[in-house]
N, C-alpha and C positions, 0 to 999 in steps of 0.2 A: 504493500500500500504506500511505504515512505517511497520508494522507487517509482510509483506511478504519478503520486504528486509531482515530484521533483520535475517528471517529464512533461507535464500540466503548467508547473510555473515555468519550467524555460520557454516551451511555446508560446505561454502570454506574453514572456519579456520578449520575444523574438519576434512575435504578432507588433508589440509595441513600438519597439524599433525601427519595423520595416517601411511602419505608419509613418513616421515622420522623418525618417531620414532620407540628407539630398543627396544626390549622386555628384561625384567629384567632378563633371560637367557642367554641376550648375542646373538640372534638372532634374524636377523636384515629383516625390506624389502627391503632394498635396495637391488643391486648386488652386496654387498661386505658381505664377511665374516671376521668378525677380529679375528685373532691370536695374543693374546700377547706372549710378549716375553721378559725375563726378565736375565741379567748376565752381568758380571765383563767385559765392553766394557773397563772401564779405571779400572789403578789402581795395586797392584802388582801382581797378575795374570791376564793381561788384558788376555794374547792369547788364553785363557780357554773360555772367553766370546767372544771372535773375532772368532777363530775358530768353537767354536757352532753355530753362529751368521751366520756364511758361507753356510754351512752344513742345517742350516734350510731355508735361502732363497733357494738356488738350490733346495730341494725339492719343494718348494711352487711353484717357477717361472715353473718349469718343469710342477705340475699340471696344473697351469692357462694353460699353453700351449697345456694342452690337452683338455681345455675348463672349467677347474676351476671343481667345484663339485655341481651337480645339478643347471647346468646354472648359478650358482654364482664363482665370484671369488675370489680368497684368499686373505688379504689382511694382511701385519705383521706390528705389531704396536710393535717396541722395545725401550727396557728401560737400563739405565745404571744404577747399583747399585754400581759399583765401587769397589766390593769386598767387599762389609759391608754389617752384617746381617741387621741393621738397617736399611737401603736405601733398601735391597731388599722387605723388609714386606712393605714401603711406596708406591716405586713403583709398587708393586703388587696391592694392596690395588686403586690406583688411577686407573691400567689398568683397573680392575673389578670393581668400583665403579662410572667411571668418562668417562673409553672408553669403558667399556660395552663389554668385548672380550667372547669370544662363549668357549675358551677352553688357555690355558696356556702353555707356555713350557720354560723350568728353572729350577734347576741354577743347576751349575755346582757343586758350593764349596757344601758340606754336612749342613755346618753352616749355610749358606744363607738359602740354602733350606729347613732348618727347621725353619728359621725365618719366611717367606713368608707361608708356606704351612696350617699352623690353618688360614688363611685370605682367600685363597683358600678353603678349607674344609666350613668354617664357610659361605660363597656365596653359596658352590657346585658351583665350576666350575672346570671341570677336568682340574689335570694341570700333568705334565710329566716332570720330570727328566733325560735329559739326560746321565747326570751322577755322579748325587750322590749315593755315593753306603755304606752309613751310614745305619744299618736296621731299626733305626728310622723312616728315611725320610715317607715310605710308614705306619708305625703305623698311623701317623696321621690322617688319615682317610679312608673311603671309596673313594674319589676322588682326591685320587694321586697313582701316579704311576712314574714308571720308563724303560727302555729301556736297564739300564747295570747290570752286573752281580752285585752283593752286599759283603761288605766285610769278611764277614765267608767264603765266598768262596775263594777272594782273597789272603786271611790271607791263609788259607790252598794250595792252589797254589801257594807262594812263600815258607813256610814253606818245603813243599816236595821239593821242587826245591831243596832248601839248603841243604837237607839231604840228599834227595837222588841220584841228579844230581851233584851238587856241594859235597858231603859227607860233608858236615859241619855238625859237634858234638860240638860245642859250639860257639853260636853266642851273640853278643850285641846290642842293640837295642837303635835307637835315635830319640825319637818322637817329634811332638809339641804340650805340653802340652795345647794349647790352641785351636788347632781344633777337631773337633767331626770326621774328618775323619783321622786325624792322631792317635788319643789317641784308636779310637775302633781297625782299623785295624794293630795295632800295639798289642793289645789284643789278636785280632784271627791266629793272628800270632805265639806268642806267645804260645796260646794253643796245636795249634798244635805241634808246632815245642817240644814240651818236650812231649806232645802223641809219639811222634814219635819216644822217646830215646834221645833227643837232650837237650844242657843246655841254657839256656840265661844267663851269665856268668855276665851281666849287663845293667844296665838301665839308658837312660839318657835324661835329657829332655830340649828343649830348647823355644822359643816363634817365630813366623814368622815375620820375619825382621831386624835379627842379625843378625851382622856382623863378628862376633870372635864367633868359638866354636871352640878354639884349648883346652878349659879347659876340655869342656867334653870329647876330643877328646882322652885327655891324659888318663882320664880317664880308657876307652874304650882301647887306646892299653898299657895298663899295666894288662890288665883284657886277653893278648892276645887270642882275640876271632877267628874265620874261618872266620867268616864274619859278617858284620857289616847290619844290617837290618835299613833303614832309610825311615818311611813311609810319607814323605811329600811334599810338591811342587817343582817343577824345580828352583822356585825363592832360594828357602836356601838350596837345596839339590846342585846344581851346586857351590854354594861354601863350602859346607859342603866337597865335593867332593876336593875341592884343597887344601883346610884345610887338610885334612885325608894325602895327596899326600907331601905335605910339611913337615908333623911329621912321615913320612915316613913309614905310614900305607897301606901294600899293598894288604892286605884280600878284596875280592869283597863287594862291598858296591849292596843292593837289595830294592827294593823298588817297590811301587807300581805303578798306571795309574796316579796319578799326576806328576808322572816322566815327563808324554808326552806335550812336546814341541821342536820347533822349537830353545828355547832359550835356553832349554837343556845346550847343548856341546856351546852352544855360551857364556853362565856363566861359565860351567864348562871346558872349553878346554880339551887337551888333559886327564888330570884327572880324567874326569867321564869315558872315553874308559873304555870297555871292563867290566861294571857293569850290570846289571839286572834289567829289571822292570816288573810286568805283565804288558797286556793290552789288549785291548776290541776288535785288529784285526791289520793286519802287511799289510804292503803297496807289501809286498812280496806273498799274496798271488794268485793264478793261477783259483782263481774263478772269472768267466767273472764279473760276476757283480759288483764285488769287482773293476776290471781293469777299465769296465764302469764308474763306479761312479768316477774312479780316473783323467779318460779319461775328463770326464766332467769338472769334478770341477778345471782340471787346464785348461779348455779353457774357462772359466769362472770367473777365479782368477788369471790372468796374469801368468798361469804355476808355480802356488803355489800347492806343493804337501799333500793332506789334511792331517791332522792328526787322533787319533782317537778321539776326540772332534769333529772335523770336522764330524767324519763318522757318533758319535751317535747324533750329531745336526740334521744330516740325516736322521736317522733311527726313530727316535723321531717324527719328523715331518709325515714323513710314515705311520707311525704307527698310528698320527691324521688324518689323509688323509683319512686311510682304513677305520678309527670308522666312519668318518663323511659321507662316501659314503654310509654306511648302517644305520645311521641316519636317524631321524626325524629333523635334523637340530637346538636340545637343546642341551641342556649342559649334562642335563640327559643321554636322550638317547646316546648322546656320549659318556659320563662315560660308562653306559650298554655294550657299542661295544665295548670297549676299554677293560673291562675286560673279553670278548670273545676271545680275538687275542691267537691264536695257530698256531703254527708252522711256521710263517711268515717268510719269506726268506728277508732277510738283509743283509746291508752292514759288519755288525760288527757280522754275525752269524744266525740262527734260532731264531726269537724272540714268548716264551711263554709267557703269562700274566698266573702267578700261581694267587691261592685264596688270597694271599699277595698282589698283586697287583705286585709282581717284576716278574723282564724277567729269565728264565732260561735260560741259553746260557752258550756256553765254552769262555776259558780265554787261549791267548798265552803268553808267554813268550816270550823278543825279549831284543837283544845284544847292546849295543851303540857301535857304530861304527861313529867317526865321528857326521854329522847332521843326519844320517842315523842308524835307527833302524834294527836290522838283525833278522829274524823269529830265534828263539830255537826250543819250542816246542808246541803246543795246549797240553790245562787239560781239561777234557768234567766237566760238574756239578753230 
C-alpha cells in the first residue's frame, strides 16, 4: 500500500509539473504566449521606448481580440533599459533566461540593440528591431531581424535630398561620436553626398547630452556650408537646432528618423521649423490602413497621434503575429516564418524580409512644421 501511494504522489507531482512548465524555446502549455519586450521606457530618449511600447500592445490587444493565435493568447512581458546598452543585454538576458519568452522585440537605439542581440543569437530566440537601422544590428546572427529601412539607405535618401531637392553643393556635418547610429549614418551620408558632386566642407563631433555646441557650431558656419546634416536624437538635435538659430545660422539643418518625436519642436521651438528629416511613414498619408491604425491608436491613447516609433512598434509586432500563425509554436520555426515574410502590407510601407534579414521598404521625407511633420516626398529602395 506504502509502494502504491508513493507511485500516486509522484504522478500528481509529475501531473503538476508538466502543467506548468515552459519548454527551453520559450513555448509554453499554458494559454499564454510570452513576448518580451525590451527599450528606453525611462531615460533621455524615453519617447523612443514609450512610443514603440504603444504601437506593440495595440497590435497584440487587437490579436487577442480576434482570439489570440492558435487558441492561445499573447501575453507582453516589458522591460526598461533606460537607454543603456548595458541594462538592455541584462534585461534581455533575464526575459530569455528567467521569463522564458517565445520571441523578442527591441530596441530602438542601434547601441542597445547591439548590446542585447549576441544574448538573443547565443539562446536562438528571434528577436526584431523595430528600428534600429545600424547594418550591424542584423550581422549578428541568423535570428535577428528588423522591420525599418537600414542606414545606406537613409544616408543616401537624405544625401539626394540635399543635392538635389534642396541643391546643396557643400554641406557640414554634426555627429555623435558616440553612437553607432549617428557615426554610421553620418558615413553613408557622407558617401553619397560627394558621389553625387557634392562637398562636406566639415566635420564635427559632439557626445549625447550636451548642453553648449555653439563651439562647433562656429565652426561649421565659418566653413559656410548649404546645409548642415545632423544625424542624431531629438534630445540634442532640438537644441542643437537653437544653438544654430542664435549664431544666426540659417542653412537647413537635415537629419534622420531619430528626429521623430513629439518632443521635437517642444526642445527645439520655433528653430527646428522648417528643417528635414527622413522617416519610416507620414501621418499625412491617404492609405486607409495607415488612417486605420491612426484611427485606432488615438482611441486607444487618449487621442495621442502615433508617431513613426509608434507605427514600427506596430508593424514589428505584425510581423511576429504573421510568423507565429504559421508556426509550430518554437522559436525556431518562428525565426523560419519570419524570414519568409514578403511583400507584407504595413503601416510604415511593404514589408520584405531580404536574405539579410532586413525589410526592404521606401523612406519619406517630411517638413517640421510646428509639432507636426509635413509629407515632402517618398524615395523607393
Amino acid at each position: 500500500m506504502k509502494h502504491v501511494r508513493s507511485i500516486a504522489l509522484s504522478l500528481i507531482f509529475a501531473l503538476a509539473f508538466s502543467c506548468t512548465k515552459k519548454s527551453e524555446n520559450g513555448a509554453s502549455s499554458s494559454a499564454t504566449l510570452l513576448i518580451g519586450e525590451y527599450g528606453s521606457m525611462t531615460g533621455a530618449s524615453a519617447t523612443f521606448g514609450q512610443s514603440t511600447h504603444k504601437g506593440i500592445q495595440l497590435a497584440l490587444e487587437e490579436q487577442n481580440n480576434l482570439g489570440g493565435i492558435q487558441g492561445k493568447k499573447l501575453e507582453l512581458l516589458s522591460e526598461d533599459d533606460e537607454g543603456k546598452p548595458e541594462t538592455a543585454n541584462a534585461v534581455v538576458t533575464r526575459l530569455i533566461t528567467q521569463k522564458k519568452v517565445l520571441a523578442l522585440i527591441g530596441e530602438v537605439a542601434s547601441s542597445n540593440t547591439l548590446a542585447a542581440a549576441p544574448t538573443a543569437q547565443q539562446y536562438k530566440i528571434p528577436m526584431i528591431s523595430p528600428s534600429s537601422t545600424n547594418p550591424k544590428v542584423t550581422e549578428v546572427g541568423d535570428y535577428i531581424f528588423r522591420v525599418c529601412f537600414i542606414d545606406p539607405f537613409q544616408g543616401t535618401v537624405m544625401a539626394k535630398f540635399a543635392f538635389e531637392n534642396l541643391k546643396a553643393k557643400k554641406v557640414a556635418v554634426l555627429r555623435d561620436v558616440k553612437s553607432d547610429y549617428s557615426v554610421g549614418l553620418a558615413k553613408y551620408f557622407q558617401e553619397t553626398f560627394t558621389k553625387l558632386g557634392g562637398t562636406v566642407v566639415v566635420e564635427q563631433n559632439y557626445q549625447a547630452g550636451e548642453m553648449d555646441f555653439k563651439s562647433q557650431l562656429t565652426e561649421i558656419k565659418n566653413k559656410k556650408p548649404d546645409a548642415i546634416f545632423i544625424p542624431g536624437y531629438y534630445t540634442d538635435v532640438g537644441l542643437i537646432a537653437r544653438q544654430a538659430r542664435q549664431l544666426d545660422i540659417k542653412v537647413p539643418l537635415l537629419g534622420g528618423d531619430g528626429w521623430d518625436s513629439a518632443k521635437l519642436f517642444e526642445i527645439g521651438k520655433e528653430a527646428i521649423n522648417g528643417n528635414y528629416f527622413s522617416n519610416h511613414y507620414t501621418t499625412e498619408s491617404t492609405d486607409p490602413m495607415v488612417q486605420d491604425f491612426i484611427k485606432n491608436f488615438k482611441v486607444r491613447f487618449n487621442n495621442e497621434t502615433p508617431d513613426g516609433l509608434a507605427a514600427l512598434g506596430y508593424d514589428s509586432a505584425k510581423i511576429l503575429i504573421e510568423a507565429m500563425k504559421k508556426s509550430d509554436l518554437t522559436s525556431k520555426s518562428i525565426r523560419d516564418e519570419l524570414a519568409k515574410i514578403k511583400d507584407y502590407r504595413a503601416v510604415t510601407g511593404k514589408i520584405t524580409i531580404n536574405s539579410q534579414r532586413n525589410a526592404e521598404k521606401s523612406a519619406v521625407v517630411v517638413k517640421v512644421d510646428g509639432p507636426v511633420n509635413r509629407y515632402v516626398t517618398t524615395v523607393n529602395p
